[in-house]
N, C-alpha and C positions, 0 to 999 in steps of 0.2 A: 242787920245783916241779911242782905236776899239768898235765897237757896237758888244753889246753883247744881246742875243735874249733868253728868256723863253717862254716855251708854258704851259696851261692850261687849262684844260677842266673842264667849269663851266654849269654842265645841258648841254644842246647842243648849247652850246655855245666854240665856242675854242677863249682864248683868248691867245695874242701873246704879250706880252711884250719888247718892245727894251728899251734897257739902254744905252748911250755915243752920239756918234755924228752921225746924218742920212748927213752925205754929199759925195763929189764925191769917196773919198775912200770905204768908206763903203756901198755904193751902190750896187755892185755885191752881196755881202752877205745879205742886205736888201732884194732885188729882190728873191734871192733861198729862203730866208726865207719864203717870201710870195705864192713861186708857191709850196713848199714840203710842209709846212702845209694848206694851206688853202684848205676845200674841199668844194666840191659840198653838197646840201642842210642842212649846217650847219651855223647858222649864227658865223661871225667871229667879235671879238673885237682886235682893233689894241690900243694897251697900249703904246702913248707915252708918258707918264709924263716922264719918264726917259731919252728922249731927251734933250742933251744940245745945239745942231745945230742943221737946219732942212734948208737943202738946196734945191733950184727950182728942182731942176733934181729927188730929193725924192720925192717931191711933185707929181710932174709928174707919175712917177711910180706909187704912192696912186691914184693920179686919173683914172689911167689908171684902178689898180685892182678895183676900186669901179666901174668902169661904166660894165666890163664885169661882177661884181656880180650883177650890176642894174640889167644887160639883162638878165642872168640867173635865177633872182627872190631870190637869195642866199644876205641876209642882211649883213651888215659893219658898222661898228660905233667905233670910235676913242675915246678914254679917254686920255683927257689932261686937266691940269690945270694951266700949264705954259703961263699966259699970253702973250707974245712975241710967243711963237709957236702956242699958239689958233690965235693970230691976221695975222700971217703967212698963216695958213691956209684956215683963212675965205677969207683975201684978193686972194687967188688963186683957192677958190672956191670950196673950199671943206665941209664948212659948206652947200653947197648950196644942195646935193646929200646925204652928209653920216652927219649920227646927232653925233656931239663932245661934251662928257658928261664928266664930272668930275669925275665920280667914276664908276668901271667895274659893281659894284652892281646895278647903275642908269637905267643898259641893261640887265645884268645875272642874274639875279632872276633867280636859276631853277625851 
């Protein structure tokens, strides 16, 4: 299954929706996805309910773009509700920096 990416701008918020499988193939198109839209002082929502895999090496990438929007001051927050990929993510630590809410509305209130 290829990952397939929508973007949306909710108030100034951009959220980015990915739908299929975050693993080693889809990576490269993961990663452009995040550096062509995500910009400077807007906060972003990364929408993966639509994830059906979510493998280390995606992960790593997510952590990577959360900690340079840490240091930039630019916000990131994940929407999932997929059990198995929330538990994925908390055990790699990504609950610990970026908050993982159930619904884009939980963040995007314009």
């Amino acid at each position: 299954m290829s990952l397939r990416v929508s973007t949306q701008e909710i108030g100034r918020h951009l959220v980015l929706a990915f739908d299929g499988a975050l693993d080693l193939s889809s990576l490269p198109r993961f990663s452009d996805a995040l550096t062509k839209h995500l910009r400077p002082s807007m906060s972003a929502v990364l929408d993966l309910d639509g994830i059906t895999v979510l493998d280390d090496a995606a992960v790593g990438i997510l952590l990577g773009v959360a900690a340079r929007r840490r240091d930039a001051g630019d916000p990131l927050a994940v929407v999932c509700t997929n059990p198995d990929i929330i538990d994925r993510l908390r055990r790699m630590g990504v609950g610990a920096g970026v908050p993982i809410v159930s619904s884009v509305l939980d963040i995007a209130s314009p």
